[in-house]
DSSP file (Angstrom, degrees, kcal/mol; ACC not computed):
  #  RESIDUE AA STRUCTURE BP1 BP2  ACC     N-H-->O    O-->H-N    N-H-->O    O-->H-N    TCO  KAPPA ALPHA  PHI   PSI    X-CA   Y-CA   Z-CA
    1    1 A X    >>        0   0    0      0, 0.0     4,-1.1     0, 0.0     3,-0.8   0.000 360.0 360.0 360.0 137.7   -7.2   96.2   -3.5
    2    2 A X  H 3>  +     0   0    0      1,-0.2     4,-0.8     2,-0.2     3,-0.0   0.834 360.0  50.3 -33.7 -66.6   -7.2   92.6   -5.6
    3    3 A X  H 34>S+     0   0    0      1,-0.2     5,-1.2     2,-0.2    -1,-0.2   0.739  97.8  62.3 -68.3 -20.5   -3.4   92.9   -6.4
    4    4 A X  H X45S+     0   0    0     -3,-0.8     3,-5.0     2,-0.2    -1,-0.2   0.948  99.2  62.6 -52.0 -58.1   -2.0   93.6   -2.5
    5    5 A X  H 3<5S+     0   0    0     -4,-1.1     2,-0.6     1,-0.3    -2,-0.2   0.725 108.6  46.9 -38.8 -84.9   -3.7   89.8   -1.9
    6    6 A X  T 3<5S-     0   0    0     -4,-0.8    -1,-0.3     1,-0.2    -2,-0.2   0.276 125.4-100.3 -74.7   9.8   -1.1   89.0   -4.3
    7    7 A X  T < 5S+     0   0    0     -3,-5.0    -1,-0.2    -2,-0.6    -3,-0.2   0.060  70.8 138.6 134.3 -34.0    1.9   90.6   -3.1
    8    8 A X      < -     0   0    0     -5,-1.2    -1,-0.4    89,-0.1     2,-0.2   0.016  28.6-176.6 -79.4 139.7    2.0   93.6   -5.2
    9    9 A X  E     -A   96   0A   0     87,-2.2    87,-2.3    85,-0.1     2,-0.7  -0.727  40.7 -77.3-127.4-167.7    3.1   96.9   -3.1
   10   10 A X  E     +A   95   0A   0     -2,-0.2    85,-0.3    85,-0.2     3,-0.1  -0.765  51.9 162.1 -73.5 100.2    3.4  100.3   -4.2
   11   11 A X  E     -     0   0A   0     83,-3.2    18,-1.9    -2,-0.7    19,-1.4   0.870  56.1 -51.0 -95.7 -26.9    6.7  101.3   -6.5
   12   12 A X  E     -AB  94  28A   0     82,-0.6    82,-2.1    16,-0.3     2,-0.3  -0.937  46.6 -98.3 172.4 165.2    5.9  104.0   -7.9
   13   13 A X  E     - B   0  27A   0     14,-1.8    14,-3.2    80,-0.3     2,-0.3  -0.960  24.6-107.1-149.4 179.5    3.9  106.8  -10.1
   14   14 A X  E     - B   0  26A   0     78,-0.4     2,-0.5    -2,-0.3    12,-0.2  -0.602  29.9-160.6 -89.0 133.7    3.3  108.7  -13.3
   15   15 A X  E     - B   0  25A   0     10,-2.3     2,-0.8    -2,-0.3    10,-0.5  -0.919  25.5-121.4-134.6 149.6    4.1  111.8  -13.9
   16   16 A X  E     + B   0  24A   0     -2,-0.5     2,-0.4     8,-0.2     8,-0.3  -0.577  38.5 174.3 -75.0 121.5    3.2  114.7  -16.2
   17   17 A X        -     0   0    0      6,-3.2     6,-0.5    -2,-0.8     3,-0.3  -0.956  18.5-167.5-131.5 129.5    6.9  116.0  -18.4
   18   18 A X  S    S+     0   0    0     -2,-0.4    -1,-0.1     1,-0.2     6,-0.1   0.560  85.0  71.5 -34.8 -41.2    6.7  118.7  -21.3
   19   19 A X  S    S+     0   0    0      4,-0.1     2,-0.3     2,-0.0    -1,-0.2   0.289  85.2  66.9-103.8  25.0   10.0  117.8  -22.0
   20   20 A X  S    S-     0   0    0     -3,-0.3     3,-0.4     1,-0.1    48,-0.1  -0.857  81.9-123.3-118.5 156.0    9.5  114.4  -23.5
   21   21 A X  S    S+     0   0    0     -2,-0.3    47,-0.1     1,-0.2    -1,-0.1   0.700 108.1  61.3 -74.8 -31.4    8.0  113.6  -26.5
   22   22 A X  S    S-     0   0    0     45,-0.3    -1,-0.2     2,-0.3     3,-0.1   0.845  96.0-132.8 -45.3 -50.3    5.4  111.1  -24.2
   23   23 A X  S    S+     0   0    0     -6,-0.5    -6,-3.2    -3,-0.4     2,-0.4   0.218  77.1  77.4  90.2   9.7    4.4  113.7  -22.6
   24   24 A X  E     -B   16   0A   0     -8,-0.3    -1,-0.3    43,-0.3    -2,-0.3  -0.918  46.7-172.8-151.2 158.9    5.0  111.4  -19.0
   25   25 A X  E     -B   15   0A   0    -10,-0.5   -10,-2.3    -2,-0.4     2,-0.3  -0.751  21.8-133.8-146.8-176.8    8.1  110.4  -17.0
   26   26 A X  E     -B   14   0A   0    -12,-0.2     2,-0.3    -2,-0.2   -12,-0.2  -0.928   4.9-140.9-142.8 155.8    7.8  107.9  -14.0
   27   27 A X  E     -B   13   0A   0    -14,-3.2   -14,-1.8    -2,-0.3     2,-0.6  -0.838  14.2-156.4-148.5 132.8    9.2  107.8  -10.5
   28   28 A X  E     +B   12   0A   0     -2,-0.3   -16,-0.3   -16,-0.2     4,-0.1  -0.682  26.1 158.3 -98.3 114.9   10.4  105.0   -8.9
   29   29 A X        +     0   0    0    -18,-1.9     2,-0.3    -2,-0.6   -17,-0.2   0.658  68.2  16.5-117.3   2.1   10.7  104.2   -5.3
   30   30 A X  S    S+     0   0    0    -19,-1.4    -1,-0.2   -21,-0.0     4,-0.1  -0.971 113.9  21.0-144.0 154.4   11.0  100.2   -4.7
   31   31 A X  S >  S+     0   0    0     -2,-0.3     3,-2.1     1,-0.1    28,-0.6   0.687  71.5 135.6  71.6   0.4   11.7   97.4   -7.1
   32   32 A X  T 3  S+     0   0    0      1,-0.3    28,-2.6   -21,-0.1    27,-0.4   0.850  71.0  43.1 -76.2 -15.9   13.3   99.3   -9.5
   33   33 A X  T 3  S+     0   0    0     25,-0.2    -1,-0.3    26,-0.1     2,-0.3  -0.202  99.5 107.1 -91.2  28.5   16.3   97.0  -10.2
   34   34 A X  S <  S-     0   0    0     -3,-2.1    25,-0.3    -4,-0.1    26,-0.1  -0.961  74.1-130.5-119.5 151.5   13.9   93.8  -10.1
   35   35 A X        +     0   0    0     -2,-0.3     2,-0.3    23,-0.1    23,-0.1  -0.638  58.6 162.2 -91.1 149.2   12.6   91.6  -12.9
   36   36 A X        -     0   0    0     22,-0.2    16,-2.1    -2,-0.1     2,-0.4  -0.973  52.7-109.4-175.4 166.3    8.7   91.9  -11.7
   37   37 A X  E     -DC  51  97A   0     60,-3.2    60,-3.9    -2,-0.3     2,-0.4  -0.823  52.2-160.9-110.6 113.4    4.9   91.4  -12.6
   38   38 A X  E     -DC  50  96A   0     12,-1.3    12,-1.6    -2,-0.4     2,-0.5  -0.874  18.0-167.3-128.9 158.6    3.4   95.4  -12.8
   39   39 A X  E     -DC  49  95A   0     56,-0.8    56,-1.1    -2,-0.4     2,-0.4  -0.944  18.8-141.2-136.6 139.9    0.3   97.1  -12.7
   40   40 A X  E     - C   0  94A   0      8,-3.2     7,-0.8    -2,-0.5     2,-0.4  -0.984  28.8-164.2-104.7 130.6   -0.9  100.8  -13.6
   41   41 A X  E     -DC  46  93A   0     52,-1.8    52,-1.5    -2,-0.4     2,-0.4  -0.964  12.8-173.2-131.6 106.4   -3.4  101.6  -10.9
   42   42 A X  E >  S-D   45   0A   0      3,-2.0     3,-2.9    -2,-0.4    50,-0.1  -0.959  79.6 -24.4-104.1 127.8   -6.1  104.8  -11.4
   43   43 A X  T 3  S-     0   0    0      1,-0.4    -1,-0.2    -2,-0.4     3,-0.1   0.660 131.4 -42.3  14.3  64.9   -8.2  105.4   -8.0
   44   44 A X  T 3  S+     0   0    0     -3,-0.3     2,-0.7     1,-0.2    -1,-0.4   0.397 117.0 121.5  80.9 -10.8   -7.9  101.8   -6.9
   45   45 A X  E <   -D   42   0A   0     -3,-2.9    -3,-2.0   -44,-0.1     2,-0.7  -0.766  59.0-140.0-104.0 124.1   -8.5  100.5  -10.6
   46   46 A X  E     +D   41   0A   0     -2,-0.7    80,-0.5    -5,-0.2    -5,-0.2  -0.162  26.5 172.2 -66.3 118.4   -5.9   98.4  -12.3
   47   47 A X  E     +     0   0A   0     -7,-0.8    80,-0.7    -2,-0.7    -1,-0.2   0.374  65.7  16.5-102.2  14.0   -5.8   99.6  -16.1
   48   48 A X  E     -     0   0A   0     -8,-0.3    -8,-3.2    79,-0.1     2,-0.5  -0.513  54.4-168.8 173.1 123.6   -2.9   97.6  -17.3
   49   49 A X  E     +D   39   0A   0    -10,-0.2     2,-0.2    -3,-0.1   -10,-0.2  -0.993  23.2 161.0-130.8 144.2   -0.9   94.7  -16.2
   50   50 A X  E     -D   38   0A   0    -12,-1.6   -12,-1.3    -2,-0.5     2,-0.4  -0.600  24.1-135.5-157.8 168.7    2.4   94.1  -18.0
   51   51 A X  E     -D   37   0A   0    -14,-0.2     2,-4.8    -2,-0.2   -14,-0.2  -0.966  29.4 -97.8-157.6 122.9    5.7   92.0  -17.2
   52   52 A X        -     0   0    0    -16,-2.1     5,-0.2    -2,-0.4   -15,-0.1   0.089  48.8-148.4  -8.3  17.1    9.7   92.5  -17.4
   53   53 A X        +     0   0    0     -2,-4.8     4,-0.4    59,-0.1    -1,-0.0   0.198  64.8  23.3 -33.0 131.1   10.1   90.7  -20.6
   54   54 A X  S    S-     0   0    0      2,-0.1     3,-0.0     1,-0.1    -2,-0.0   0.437  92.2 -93.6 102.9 112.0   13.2   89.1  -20.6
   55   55 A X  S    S+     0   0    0      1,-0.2    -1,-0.1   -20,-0.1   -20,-0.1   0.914 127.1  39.3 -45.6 -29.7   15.8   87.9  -17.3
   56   56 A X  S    S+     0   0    0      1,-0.1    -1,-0.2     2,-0.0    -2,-0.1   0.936  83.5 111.8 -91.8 -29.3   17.5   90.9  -17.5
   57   57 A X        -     0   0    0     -4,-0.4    -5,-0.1    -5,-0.2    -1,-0.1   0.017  54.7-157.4 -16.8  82.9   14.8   93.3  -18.2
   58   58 A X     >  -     0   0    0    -23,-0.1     4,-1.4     1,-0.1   -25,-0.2  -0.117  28.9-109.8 -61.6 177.0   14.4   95.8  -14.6
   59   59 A X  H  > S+     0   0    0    -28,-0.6     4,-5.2   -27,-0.4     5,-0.4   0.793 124.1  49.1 -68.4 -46.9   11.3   97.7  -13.7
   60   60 A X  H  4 S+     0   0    0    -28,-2.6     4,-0.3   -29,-0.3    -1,-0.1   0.791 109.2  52.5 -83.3   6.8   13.0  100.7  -14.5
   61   61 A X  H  > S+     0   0    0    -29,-0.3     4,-0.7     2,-0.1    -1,-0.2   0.881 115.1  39.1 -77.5 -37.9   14.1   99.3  -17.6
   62   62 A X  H  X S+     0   0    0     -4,-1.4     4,-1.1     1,-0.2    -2,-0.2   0.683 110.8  55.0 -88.3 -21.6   10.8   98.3  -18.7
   63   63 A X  H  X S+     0   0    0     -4,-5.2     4,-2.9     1,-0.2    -1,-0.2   0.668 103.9  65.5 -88.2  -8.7    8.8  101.6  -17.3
   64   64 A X  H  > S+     0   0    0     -5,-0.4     4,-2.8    -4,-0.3     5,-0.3   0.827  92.6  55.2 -71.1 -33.2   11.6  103.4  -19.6
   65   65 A X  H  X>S+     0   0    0     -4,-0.7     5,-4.1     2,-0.2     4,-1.2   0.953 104.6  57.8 -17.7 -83.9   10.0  101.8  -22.7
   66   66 A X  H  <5S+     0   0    0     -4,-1.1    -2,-0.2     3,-0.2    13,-0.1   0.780 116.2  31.8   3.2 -75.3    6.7  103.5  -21.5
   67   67 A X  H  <5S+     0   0    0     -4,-2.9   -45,-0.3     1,-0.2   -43,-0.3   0.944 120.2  43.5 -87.6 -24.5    8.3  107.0  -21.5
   68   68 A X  H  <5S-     0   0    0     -4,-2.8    -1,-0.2    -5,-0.1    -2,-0.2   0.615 108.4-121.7 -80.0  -2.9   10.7  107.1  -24.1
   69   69 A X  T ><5 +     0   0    0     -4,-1.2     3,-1.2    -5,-0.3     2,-1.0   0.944  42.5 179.3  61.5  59.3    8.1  105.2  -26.6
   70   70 A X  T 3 < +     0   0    0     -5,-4.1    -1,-0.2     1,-0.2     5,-0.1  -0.651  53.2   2.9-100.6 119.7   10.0  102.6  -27.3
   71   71 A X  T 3  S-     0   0    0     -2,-1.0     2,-1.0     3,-0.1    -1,-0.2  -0.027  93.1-134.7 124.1  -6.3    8.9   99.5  -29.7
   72   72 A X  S <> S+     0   0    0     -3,-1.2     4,-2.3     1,-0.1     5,-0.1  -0.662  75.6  81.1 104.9-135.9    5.3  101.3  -30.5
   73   73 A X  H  > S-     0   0    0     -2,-1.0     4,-0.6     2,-0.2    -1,-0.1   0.554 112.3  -1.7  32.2 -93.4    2.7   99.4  -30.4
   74   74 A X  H >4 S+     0   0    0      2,-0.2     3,-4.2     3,-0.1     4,-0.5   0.878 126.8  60.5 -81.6 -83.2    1.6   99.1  -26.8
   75   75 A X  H 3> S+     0   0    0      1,-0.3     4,-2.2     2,-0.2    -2,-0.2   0.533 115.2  40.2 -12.3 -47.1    4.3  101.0  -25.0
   76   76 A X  H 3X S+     0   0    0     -4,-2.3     4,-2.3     2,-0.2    -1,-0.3   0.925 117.6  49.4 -78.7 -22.2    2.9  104.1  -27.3
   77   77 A X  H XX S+     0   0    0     -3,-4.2     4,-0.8    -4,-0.6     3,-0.7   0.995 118.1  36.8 -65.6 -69.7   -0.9  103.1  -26.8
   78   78 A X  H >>>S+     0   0    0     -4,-0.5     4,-3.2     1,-0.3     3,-0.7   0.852 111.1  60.4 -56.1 -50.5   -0.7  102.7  -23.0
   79   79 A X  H 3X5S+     0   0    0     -4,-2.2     4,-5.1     1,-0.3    -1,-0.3   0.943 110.4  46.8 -59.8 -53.6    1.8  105.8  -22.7
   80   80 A X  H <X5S+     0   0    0     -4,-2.3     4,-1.0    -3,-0.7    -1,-0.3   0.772 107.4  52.9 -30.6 -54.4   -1.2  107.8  -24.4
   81   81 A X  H <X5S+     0   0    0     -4,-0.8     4,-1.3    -3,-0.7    -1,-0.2   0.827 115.1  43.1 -53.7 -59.4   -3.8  106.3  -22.0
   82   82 A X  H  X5S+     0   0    0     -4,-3.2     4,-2.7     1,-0.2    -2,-0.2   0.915 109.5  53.2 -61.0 -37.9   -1.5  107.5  -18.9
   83   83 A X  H  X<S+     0   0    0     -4,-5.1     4,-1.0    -5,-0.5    -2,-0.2   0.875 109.0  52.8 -77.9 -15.0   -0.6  111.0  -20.3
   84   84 A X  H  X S+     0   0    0     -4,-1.0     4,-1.6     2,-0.2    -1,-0.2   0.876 113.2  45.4 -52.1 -53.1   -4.9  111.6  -20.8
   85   85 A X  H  <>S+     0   0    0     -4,-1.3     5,-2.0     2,-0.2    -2,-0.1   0.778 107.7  54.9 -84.3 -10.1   -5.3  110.6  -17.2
   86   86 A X  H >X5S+     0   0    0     -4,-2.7     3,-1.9     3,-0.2     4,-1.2   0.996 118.6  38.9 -58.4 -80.7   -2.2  112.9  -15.7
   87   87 A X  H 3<5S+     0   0    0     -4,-1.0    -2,-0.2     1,-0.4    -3,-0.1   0.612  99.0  66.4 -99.4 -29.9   -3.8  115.9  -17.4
   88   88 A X  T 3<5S-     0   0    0     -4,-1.6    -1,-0.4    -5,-0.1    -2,-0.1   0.607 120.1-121.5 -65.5 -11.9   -7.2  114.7  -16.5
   89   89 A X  T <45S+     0   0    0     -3,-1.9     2,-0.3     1,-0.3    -2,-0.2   0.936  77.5 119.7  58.3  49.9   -5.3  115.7  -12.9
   90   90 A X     << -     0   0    0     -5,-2.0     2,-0.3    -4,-1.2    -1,-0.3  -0.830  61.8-106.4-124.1 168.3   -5.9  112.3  -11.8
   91   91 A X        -     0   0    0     -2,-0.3     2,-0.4    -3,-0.1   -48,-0.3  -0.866  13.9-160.1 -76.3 134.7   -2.8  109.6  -10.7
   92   92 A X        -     0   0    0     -2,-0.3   -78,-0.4   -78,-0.2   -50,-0.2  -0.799  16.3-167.8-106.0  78.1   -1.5  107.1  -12.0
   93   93 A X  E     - C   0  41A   0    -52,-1.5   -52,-1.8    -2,-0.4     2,-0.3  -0.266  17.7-133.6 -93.2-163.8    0.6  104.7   -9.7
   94   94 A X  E     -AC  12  40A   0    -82,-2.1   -83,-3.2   -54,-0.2   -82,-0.6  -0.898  20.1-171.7-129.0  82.1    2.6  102.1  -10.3
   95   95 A X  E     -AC  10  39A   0    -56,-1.1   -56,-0.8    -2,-0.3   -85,-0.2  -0.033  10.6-170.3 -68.4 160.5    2.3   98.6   -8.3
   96   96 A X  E     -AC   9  38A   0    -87,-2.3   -87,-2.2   -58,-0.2     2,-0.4  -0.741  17.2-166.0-170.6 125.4    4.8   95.6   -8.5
   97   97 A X  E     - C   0  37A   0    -60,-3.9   -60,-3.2   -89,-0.2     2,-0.5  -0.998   8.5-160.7-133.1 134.0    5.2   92.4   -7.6
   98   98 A X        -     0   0    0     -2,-0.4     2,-0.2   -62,-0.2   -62,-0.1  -0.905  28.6-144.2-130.4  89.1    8.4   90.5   -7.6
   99   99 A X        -     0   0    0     -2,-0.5    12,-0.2     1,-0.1    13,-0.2  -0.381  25.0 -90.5 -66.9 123.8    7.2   86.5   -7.6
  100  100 A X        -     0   0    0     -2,-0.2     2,-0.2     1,-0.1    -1,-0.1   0.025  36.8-112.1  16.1  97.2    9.2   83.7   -5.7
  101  101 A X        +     0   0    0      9,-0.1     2,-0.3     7,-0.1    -1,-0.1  -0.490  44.5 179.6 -72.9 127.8   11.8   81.8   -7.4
  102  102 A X  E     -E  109   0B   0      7,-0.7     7,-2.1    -2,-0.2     2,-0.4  -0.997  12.6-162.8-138.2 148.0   10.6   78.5   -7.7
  103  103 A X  E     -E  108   0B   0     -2,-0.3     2,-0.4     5,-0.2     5,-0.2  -0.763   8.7-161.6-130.9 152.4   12.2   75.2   -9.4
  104  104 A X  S    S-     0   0    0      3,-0.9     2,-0.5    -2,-0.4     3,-0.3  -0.850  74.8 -34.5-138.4 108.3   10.8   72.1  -10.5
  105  105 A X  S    S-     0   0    0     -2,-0.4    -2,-0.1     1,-0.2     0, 0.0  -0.776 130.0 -30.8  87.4-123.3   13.5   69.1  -10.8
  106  106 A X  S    S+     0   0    0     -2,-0.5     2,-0.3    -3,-0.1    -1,-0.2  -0.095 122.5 101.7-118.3  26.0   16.6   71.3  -12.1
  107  107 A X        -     0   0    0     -3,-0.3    -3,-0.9     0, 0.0     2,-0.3  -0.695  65.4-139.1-108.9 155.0   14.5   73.8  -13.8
  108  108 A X  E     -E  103   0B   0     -2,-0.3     2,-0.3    -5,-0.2    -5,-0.2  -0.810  22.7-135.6-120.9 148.9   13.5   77.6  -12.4
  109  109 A X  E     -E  102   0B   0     -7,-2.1    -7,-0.7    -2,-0.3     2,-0.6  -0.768   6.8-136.3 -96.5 144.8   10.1   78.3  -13.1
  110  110 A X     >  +     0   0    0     -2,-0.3     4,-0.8     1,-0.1   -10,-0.1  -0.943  28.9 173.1-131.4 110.0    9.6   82.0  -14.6
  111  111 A X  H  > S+     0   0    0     -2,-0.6     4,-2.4   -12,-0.2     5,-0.3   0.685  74.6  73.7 -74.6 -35.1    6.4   83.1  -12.5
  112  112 A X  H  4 S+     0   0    0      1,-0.2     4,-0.3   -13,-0.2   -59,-0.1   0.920 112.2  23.3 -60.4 -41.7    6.9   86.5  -13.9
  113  113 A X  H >4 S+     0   0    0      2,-0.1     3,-0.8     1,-0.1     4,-0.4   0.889 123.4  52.1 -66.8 -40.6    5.6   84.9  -17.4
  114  114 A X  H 3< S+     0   0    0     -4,-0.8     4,-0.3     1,-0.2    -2,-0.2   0.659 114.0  42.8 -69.0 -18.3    3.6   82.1  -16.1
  115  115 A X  T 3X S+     0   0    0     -4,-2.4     4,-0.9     2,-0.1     5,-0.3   0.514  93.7  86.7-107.2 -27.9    1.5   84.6  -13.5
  116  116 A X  H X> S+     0   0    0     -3,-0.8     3,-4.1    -4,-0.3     4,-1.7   0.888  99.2  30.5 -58.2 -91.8    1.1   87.5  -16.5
  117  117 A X  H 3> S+     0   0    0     -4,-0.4     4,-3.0     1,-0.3     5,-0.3   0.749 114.5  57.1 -35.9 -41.3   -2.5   85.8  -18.1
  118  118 A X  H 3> S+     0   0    0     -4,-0.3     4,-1.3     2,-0.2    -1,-0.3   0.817 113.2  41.1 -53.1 -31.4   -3.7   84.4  -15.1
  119  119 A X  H << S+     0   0    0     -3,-4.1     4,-0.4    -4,-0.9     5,-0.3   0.907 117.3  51.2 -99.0 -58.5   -3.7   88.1  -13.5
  120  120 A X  H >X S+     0   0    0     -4,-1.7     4,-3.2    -5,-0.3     3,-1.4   0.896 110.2  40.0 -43.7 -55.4   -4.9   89.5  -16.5
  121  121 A X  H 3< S+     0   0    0     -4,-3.0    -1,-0.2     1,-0.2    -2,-0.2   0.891 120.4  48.9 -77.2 -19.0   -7.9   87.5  -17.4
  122  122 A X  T 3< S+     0   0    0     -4,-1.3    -1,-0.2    -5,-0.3    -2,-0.2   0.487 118.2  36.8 -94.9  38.4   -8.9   87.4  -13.6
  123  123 A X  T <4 S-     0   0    0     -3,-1.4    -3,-0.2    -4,-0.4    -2,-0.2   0.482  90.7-152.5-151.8 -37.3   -8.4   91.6  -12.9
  124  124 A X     <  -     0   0    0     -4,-3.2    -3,-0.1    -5,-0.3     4,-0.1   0.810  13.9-158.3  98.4  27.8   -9.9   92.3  -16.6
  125  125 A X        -     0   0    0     -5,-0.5   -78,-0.2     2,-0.1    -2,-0.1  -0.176  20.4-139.3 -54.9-169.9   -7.7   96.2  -17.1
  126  126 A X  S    S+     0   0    0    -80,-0.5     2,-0.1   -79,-0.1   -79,-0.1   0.923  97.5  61.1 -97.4 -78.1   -9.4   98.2  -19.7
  127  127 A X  S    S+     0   0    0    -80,-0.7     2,-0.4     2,-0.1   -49,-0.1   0.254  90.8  82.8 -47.7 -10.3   -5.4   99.3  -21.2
  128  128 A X  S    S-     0   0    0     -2,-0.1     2,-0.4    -4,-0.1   -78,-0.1  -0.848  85.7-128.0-104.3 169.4   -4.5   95.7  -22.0
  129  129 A X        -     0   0    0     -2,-0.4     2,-0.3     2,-0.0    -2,-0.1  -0.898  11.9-137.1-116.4 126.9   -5.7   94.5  -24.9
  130  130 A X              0   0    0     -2,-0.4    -9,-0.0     1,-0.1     0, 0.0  -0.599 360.0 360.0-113.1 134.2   -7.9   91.0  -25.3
  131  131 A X              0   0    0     -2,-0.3    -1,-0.1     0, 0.0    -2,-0.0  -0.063 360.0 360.0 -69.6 360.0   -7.1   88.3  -28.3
């Protein structure tokens, strides 16, 4: 798979819940306390790459967004997108990659933003949305 070249392991998956308004919950099993560059992955195809917005901003902070629908917009689009292919009785996992701290002068470089477009335009998901 494309994203392993870049680091990215396995954290996690999608799950079908009744008892949320989402209809989806997630479960997390690496990375979940890390600021990180994430991907939703259906039978080996990325459909949506996404980022931590924010330093403080965890995985599981950010895959909480997802289920609880928070902000709208994407969070509700995409949450839609996953809970169609849960029922469809397919998986959804959840990739992550947690980039390098790297400084230039007396500066940190934030990879986690600087690495989001680059990934995107060359990996193409359906679930993100093009400008």
């Amino acid at each position: 798979m494309f994203l392993t070249e870049y680091g990215f392991v396995e954290a996690g998956e999608w799950l079908l819940s009744d008892g949320l308004r989402s209809g989806i919950d997630f479960r997390l099993a690496a990375l979940r306390h890390e600021r990180v560059i994430f991907a939703f992955v259906v039978s080996g195809e990325t459909k949506y790459l996404g980022i931590c917005q924010g330093r403080d901003v965890t995985l599981r902070d950010r895959m909480g967004r997802f289920k609880n629908l928070v902000g709208a917009g994407t969070n509700e689009r995409v949450a839609l997108e996953i809970r169609k292919v849960l029922q469809a009785g397919r998986g959804v996992k959840i990739l992550a990659f947690k980039p390098p701290v790297v400084q230039y002068k007396r500066l940190e470089v934030d990879l986690v933003s600087g690495l989001k477009s680059s990934l995107i335009e060359a990996v193409n998901p359906a679930w993100n949305r093009r400008r």
